[in-house]
VOMIMAR-116747 format. One record per residue (C-alpha): x, y, z. Coordinates in steps of 0.25 Angstrom, whole numbers, padded with zeros to 4 digits, always signed. Example, Ala and Ser with C-alpha at 12.3 -4.5 7.8 and 13.67 -1.06 7.14 Angstrom:
+0049-0018+0031;+0055-0004+0029;
% end
This chain:
-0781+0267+0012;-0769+0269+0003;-0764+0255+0002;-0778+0249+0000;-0780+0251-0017;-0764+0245-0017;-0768+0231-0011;-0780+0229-0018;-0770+0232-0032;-0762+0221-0026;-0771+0211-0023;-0779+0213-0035;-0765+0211-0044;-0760+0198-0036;-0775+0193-0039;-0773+0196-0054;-0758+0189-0053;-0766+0176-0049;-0776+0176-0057;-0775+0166-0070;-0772+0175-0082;-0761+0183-0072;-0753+0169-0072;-0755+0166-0086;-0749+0180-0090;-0737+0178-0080;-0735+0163-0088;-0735+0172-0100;-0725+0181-0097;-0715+0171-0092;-0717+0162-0105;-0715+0176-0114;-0702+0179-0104;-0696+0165-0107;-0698+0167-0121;-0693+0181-0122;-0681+0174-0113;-0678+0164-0123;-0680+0172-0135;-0671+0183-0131;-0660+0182-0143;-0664+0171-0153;-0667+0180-0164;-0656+0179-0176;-0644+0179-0166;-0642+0171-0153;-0641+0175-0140;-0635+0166-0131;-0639+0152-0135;-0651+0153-0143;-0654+0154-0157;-0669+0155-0162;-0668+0148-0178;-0669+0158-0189;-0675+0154-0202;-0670+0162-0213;-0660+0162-0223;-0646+0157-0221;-0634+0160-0229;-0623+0149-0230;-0610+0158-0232;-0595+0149-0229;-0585+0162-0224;-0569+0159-0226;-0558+0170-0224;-0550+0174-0237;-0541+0182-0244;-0543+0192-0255;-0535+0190-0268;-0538+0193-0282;-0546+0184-0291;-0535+0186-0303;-0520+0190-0303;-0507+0192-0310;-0498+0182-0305;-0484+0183-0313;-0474+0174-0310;-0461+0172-0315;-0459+0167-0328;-0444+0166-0329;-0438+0152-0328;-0429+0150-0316;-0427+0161-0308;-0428+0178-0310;-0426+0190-0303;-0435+0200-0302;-0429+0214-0307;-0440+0224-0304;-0454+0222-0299;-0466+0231-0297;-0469+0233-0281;-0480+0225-0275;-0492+0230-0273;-0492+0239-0286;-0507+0240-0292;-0504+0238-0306;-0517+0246-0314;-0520+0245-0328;-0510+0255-0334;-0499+0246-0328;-0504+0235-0334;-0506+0244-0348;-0491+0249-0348;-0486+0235-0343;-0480+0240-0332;-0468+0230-0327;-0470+0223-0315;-0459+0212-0312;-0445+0212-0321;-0437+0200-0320;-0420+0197-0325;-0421+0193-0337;-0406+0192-0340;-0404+0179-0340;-0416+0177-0350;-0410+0186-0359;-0398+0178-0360;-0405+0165-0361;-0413+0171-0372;-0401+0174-0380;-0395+0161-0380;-0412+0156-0385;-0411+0166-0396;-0399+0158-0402;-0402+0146-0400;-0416+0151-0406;-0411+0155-0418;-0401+0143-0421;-0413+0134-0419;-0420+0143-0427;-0408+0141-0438;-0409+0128-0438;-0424+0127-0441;-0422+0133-0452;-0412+0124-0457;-0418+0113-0454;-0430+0116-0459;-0424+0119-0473;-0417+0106-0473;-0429+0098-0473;-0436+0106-0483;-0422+0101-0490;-0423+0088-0485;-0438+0086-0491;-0435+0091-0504;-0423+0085-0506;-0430+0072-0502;-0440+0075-0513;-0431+0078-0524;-0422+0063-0519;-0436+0057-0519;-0440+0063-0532;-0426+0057-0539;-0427+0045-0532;-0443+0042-0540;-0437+0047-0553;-0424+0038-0551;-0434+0025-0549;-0444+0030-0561;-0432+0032-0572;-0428+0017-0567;-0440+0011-0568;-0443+0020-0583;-0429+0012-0585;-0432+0000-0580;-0447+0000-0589;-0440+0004-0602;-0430-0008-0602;-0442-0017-0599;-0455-0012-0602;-0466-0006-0590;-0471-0021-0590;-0460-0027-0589;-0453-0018-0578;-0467-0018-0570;-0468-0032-0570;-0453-0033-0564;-0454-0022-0555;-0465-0029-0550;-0459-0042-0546;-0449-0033-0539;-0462-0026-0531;-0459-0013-0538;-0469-0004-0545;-0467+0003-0559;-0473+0015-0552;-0461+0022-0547;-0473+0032-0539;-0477+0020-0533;-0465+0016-0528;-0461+0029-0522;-0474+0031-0515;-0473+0016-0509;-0458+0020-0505;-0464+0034-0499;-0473+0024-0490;-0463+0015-0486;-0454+0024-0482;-0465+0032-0474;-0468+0020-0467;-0454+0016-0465;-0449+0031-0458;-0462+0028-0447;-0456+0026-0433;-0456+0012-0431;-0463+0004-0421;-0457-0002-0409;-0448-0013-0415;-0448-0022-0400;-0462-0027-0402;-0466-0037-0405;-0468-0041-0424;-0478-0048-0427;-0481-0061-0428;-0480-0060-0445;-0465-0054-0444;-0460-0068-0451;-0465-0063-0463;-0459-0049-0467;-0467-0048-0480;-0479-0046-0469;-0473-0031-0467;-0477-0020-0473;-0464-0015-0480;-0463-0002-0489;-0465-0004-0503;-0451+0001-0509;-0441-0010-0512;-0428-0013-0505;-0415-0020-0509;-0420-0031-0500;-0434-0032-0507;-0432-0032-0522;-0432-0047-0524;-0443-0051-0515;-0454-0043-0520;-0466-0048-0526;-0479-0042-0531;-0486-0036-0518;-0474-0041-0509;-0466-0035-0499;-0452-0034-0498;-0444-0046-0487;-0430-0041-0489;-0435-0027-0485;-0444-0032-0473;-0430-0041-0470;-0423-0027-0469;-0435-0020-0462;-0440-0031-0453;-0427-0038-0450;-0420-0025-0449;-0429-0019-0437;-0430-0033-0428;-0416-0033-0427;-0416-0020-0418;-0429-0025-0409;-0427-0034-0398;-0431-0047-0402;-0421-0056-0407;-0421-0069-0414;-0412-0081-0411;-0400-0083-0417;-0402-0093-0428;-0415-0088-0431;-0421-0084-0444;-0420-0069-0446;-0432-0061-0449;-0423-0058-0461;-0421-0073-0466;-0434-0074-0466;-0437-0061-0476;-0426-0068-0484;-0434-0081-0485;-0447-0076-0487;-0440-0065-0497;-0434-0075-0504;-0446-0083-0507;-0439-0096-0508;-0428-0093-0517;-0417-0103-0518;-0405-0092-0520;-0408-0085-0506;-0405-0098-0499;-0390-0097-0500;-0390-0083-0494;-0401-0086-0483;-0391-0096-0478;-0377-0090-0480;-0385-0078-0470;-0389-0089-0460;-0376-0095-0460;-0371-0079-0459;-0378-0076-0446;-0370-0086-0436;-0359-0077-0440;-0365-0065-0437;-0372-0069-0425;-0357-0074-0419;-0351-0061-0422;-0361-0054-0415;-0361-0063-0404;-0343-0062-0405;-0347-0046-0405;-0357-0046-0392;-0345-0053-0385;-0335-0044-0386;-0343-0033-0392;-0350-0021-0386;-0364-0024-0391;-0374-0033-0383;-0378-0046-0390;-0392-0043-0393;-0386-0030-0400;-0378-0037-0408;-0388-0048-0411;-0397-0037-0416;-0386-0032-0424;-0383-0045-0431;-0398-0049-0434;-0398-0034-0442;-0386-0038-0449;-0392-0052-0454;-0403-0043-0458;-0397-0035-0467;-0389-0047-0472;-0403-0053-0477;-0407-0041-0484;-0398-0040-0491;-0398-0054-0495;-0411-0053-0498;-0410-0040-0507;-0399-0049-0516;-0407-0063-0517;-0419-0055-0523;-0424-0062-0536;-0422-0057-0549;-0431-0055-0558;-0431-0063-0572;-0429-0053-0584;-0428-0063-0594;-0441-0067-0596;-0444-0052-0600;-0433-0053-0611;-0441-0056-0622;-0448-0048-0634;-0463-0052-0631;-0459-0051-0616;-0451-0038-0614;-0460-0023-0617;-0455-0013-0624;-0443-0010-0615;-0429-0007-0621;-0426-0022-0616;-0436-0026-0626;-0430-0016-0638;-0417-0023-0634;-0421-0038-0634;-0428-0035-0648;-0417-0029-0653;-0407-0041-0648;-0418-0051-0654;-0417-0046-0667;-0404-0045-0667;-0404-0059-0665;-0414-0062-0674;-0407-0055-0686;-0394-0062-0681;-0402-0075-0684;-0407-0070-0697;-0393-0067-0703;-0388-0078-0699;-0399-0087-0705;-0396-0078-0717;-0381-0082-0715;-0384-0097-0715;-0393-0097-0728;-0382-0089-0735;-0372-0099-0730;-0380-0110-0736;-0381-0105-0749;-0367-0101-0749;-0363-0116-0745;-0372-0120-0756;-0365-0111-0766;-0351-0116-0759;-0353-0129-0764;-0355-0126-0777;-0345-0117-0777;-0353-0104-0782;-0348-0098-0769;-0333-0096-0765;-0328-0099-0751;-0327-0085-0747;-0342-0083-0748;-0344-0095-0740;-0337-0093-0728;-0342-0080-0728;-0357-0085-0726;-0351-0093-0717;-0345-0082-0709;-0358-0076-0710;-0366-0086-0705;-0356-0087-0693;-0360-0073-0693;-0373-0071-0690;-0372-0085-0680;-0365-0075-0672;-0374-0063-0675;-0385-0072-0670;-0379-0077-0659;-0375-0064-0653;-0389-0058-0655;-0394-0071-0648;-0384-0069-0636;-0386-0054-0637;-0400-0058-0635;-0400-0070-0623;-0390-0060-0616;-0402-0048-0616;-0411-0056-0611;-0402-0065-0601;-0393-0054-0596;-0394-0039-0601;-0410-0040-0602;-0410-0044-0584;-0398-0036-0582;-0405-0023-0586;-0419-0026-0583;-0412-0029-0568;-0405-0015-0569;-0417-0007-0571;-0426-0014-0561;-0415-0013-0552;-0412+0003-0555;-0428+0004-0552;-0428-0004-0541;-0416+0003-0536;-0422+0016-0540;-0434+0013-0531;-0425+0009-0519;-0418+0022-0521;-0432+0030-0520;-0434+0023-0508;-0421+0026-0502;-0423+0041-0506;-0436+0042-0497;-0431+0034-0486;-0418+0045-0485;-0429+0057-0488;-0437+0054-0476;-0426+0052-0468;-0418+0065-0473;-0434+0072-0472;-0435+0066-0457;-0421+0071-0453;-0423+0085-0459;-0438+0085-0451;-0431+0081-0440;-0421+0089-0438;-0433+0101-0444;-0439+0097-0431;-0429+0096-0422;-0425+0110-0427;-0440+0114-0424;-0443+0108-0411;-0428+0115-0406;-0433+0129-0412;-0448+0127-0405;-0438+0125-0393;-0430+0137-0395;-0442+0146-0399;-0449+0141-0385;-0438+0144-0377;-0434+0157-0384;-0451+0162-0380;-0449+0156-0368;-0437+0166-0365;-0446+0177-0370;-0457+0176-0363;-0447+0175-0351;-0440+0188-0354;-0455+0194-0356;-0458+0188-0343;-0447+0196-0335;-0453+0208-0339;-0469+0206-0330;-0480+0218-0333;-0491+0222-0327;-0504+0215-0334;-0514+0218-0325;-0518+0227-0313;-0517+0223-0300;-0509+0223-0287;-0494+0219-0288;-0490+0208-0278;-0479+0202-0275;-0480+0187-0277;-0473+0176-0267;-0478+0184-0256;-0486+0172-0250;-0474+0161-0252;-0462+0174-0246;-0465+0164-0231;-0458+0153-0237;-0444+0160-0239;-0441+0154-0252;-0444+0165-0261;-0438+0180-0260;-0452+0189-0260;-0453+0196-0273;-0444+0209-0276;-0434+0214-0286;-0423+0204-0286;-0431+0193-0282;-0427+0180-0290;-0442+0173-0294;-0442+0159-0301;-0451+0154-0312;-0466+0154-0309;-0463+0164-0297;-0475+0173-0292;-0470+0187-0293;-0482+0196-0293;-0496+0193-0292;-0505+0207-0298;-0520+0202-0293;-0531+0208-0300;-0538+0217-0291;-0552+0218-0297;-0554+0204-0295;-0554+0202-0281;-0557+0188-0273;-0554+0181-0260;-0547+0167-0258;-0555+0160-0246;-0552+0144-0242;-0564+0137-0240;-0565+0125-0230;-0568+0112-0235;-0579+0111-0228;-0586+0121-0236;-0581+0121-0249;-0593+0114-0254;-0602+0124-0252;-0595+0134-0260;-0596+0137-0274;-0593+0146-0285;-0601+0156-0285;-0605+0160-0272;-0608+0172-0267;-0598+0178-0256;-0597+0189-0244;-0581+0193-0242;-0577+0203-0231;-0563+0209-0230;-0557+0209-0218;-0551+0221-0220;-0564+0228-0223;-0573+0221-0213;-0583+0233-0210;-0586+0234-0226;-0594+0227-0234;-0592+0214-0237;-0589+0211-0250;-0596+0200-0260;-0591+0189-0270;-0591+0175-0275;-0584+0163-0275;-0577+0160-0287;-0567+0147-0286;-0566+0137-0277;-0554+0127-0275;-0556+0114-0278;-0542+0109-0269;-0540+0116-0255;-0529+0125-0253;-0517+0118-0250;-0507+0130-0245;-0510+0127-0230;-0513+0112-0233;-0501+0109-0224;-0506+0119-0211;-0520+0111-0208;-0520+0098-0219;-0534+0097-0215;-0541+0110-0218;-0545+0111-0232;-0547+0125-0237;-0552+0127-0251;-0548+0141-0258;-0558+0148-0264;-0560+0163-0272;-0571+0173-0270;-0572+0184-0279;-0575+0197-0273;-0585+0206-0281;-0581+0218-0287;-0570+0227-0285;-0562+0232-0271;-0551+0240-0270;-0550+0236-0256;-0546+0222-0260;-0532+0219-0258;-0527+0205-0259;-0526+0195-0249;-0535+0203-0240;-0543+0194-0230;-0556+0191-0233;-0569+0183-0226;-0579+0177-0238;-0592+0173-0233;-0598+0164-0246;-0612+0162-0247;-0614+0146-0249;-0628+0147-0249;-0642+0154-0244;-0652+0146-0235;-0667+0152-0237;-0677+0151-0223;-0669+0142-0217;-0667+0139-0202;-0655+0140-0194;-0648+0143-0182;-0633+0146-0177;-0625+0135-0181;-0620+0134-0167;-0632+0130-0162;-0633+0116-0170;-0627+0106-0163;-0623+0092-0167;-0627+0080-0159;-0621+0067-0167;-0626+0066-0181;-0637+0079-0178;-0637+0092-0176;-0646+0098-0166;-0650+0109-0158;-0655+0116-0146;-0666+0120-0147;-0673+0129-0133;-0687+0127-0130;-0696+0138-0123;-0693+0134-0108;-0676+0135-0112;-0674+0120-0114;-0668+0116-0126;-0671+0104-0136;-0660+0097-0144;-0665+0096-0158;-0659+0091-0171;-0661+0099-0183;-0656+0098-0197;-0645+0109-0202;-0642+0113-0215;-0632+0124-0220;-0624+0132-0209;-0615+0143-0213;-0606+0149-0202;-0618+0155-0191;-0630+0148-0194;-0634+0133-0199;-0646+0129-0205;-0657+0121-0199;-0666+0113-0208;-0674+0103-0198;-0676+0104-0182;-0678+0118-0180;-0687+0129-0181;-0686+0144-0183;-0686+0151-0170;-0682+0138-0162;-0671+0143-0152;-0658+0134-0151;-0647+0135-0144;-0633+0139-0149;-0625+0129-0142;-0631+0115-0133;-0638+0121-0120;-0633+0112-0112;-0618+0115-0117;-0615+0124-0106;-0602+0136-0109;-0594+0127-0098;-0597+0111-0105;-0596+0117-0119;-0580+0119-0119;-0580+0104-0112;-0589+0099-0121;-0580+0101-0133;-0568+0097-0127;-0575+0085-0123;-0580+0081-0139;-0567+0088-0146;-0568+0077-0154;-0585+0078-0159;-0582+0095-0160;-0585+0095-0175;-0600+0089-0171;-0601+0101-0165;-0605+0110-0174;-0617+0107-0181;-0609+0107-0196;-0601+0093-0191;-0615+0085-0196;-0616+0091-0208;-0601+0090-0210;-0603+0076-0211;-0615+0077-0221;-0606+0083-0230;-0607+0100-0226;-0595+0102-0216;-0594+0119-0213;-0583+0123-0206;-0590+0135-0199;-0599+0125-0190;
% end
């Protein structure tokens, strides 16, 4: 009875097990177990193999370990030439604060005997260049006015010889002579033509080797100055230049240069002499005593290269120079005179005392011939009387006498008269155009001595200037040397020690009192505290992403349970650190500075650091672990599980990664779950799998296809 109710439970249950809607239920359950099964872990962190794809946002970040150090510091070195030692020096690690830096308080003191001593033997040779300044500086204040008042003497000298010259002879007359000499009446216009000349004749001369010019055959082409020279007076026309001074000049200056002319061949100077001579009869005598002078010459040049010490070209040069000269001076004496006679007459002379004097001289003769026609007609009458004996004898040999009288009277006037206008007339005509002439040559002279007496005094002004510039350097450079023995605090910080990071090498002694430092030698470095950054290395591989400007996340590692702290990177290398170049040639760090913001006092330099800098922020993006995107030749693909546990390779399209997760832009979908690593990798094949392709492990990591595409990270 009891067991009757439970079978018909059971049967009744078994017939509802088999019925259709029973098995439908079961199927339903078993596909809700699967998928419970599958989607166990895949929510935002993986469990074992899977990953379902997240879509949201995705911060790029590229993290590098550094070091703390301040953004700006203090850095004194040593400024001493050679080397020093250090007397006293404050300890390292004193915090100098703002009332040490108000009081100057001393931080390093260096020897400064041996300046001390330097700096006296400046002092006087400071003060003997200073002497000598002075001096010089007055001399040429003396030198230029002296050269004023010579100057001054020398114009006055020419005027009074030309007011002579014009007295004698009239202003027409002297005009019209000075200008067939190429003189001016205007003694002004001489001196400033002279001025010129020698201006252009005190220019530094060009280089004398070149090559003249084609129209050097004719040295009456040159531009010569306007003053007259002894070698010029008889070859000047109206509006002509000088050849006896181009002779001097020209000829003068060739004969140093390196081109030489043939023996026997005409001279630049022979040349100057024929043109200067313009075909005058009385120069041919002397052109040709010269030619037949310089076979001499050129054999005792040649006698003197044998057994002399000079070389033949020397000695060629020296002798052409000679001849030269020679020439000048030979032109200078065949100058043609000028003809006074024709101004010795009444109706031709001015009124000059030349005129005064011919006049007086042609009355004289003219009275002489009047008593003497006087004479005769008495001598007549007295003969006349005589032989009709009204006069005595005595009476007429007294006419007589007188007639013989005044024939001499007249004939001396005559003389007096022809020898005026012949001699004494020309004779001193000549005298004062020569006194003028040599009045203006003088004038020139006097110049050409001022500016070289001027340019001697300016040099050796400036010479004395250029020595006392030279002393008044070195005498501040000592100064500021003594000053730099003495270093102060001029601005807070910490105190430390410099040389610390070189103390390895064993070439330098660390820094103490008694420590000798050289020039440019880091002694201390005082950072500033408030100002605080960190020194990372970025790899080459991601220097391109960063920039100035971007925003950073730093933990210390000293204080890893606080918060983290925040900044921004401020410079960026544009060469990789070299200072481990030679450890690993091939890595390329960049250095870069992050600066911390705000103020720490837990910072201390040269603590260690991580910076994690945000490069950029993807909005509602998809993307998986980067692990889980494996490369398969030029793709990347993925595993991607399907509802029965089976997997399905896929290639997708990635985008940014940063060191967790990697962006995928094509191939996948949220919520798709994909394996971490290839299914059918198993743990034991993996380790000989790699072994196996060593050589293709950069294609393992999903990063090595964009690498080639031009984003290679290093955290891939």
């Amino acid at each position: 009875m009891s067991l009757q109710p439970h079978l018909n439970k059971r049967a009744r249950l078994l017939k509802l097990l088999r019925s259709r809607w029973a098995k439908a239920a079961i199927a339903v359950i078993g596909l809700i177990a699967v998928y419970l099964f599958m989607n166990g872990g895949g929510e935002q962190t993986s469990t074992n193999t899977l990953f379902a794809a997240v879509k949201g946002d995705l911060k790029i970040t590229v993290t590098e370990g550094g070091n703390v150090e301040a953004r700006e510091s203090q850095t004194i070195k040593s400024k001493i030439k050679g080397e020093t030692k250090i007397l006293s020096i404050i300890d390292d690690g004193y915090l100098v604060t703002p009332e040490d830096v108000a009081n100057k308080k001393i931080l390093v003191t260096l020897d400064n005997s041996e300046l001390q001593e330097k700096m006296t033997q400046e002092e006087i040779q400071y003060e003997s260049a200073s002497a000598d300044l002075a001096e010089s500086t007055a001399q040429f204040e003396i030198t230029v006015k002296q050269n004023e008042s010579d100057i001054k003497k020398a114009e006055l000298d020419a005027k009074f010889a030309l007011m002579d010259l014009q007295r004698y002879l009239s202003e027409d007359i002297s005009n019209a002579i000075l200008k067939q000499r190429g003189l001016s009446g205007d003694v002004s216009e001489m001196s400033d033509q002279i001025r010129k000349s020698v201006e252009e004749s005190f220019v530094m001369p060009k280089d004398e080797t070149t090559v003249e010019p084609s129209n050097n055959t004719n040295p009456e082409n040159r531009e010569l100055p306007a003053a007259p020279s002894p070698a010029s007076d008889g070859q000047r026309e109206e509006g002509a230049k000088p050849a006896g001074e181009e002779g001097q000049r020209g000829d003068g200056q060739r004969s140093g240069g390196r081109r030489r002319r043939p023996e026997g061949a005409p001279s630049d100077a022979n040349r100057g002499e024929r043109q200067g001579a313009q075909g005058q009869q009385q120069a041919k005598p002397e052109v040709k005593q010269e030619a037949k002078a310089d076979k001499p010459a050129a054999t005792d040049a040649e006698s003197t290269t044998e057994g002399g010490d000079l070389p033949a070209e020397a000695e060629s040069m020296i002798a052409q120079s000679a001849k030269s000269a020679v020439s000048t001076i030979a032109i200078a004496a065949r100058r043609p005179d000028i003809d006074f006679t024709k101004y010795a007459k009444p109706d031709a002379l001015g009124d000059g005392e030349a005129q005064q004097k011919l006049r007086k001289l042609e009355s004289d003769r003219l009275l002489a011939e009047g008593d003497l026609l006087l004479s005769e007609t008495k001598l007549t009458g007295t003969r006349k009387l005589a032989e009709k004996n009204f006069v005595t004898k005595q009476e007429l040999d007294n006419d007589e006498m007188s007639v013989k009288k005044q024939t001499v009277n007249r004939d001396s006037s005559e003389t007096a008269r022809d020898l005026f206008v012949k001699y004494e007339f020309p004779k001193e005509a000549e005298k004062l155009l020569s006194a003028y002439e040599e009045a203006i040559r003088a004038m020139e002279r006097t110049m050409k001595q001022a500016v070289a007496k001027q340019a001697q005094a300016e040099a050796r002004k400036k010479s004395s200037e250029a020595s006392f510039r030279l002393r008044s350097e070195r005498r501040r450079e000592l100064e500021e040397q003594l000053e730099s023995c003495t270093i102060v605090a001029e601005r807070p910080g910490l105190v430390v020690y410099g040389g610390s990071e070189e103390n390895w090498r064993g070439n330098r002694d660390p820094i103490q009192e008694g420590t000798t430092v050289y020039e440019r030698q880091e002694i201390i470095t005082i950072p500033d505290m408030t100002q605080m950054a960190v020194r990372v290395k970025i790899h080459e591989s991601n220097i391109d992403k960063i920039k100035l400007g971007q925003k950073a996340k730093i933990k210390l590692e000293s204080f890893r349970d606080q918060e983290e702290l925040v900044g921004e990177v401020v410079k960026i290398s544009v060469v990789p650190d070299q200072s481990q170049r030679w450890m690993n040639p091939d890595m390329k760090l960049y250095p870069a500075t992050v600066a911390i913001s705000g103020t720490y006092e837990k910072l201390k330099p040269s603590m260690t650091a991580d910076v994690e800098i945000l490069v950029d922020e993807l909005k509602e993006v998809v993307y998986v672990p980067i692990q889980a995107v494996q490369p398969k030749g030029n793709k990347r693909v993925v595993y991607v599980a399907d509802t029965f546990g089976g997997q399905t390779e896929r290639e997708v399209e990635t985008g940014q990664f940063n060191n967790e997760f990697i962006e995928i832009k094509k191939g996948l979908d949220q919520g798709e779950h994909v394996y971490l690593r290839a299914p059918d990798a198993l743990p034991g094949q993996a380790g000989a799998n790699e072994e196996k392709d060593g050589e293709k492990k950069e294609e393992e990591s999903p990063a090595a296809p964009q690498q080639r595409e031009g984003g290679a990270p290093a955290a891939a």
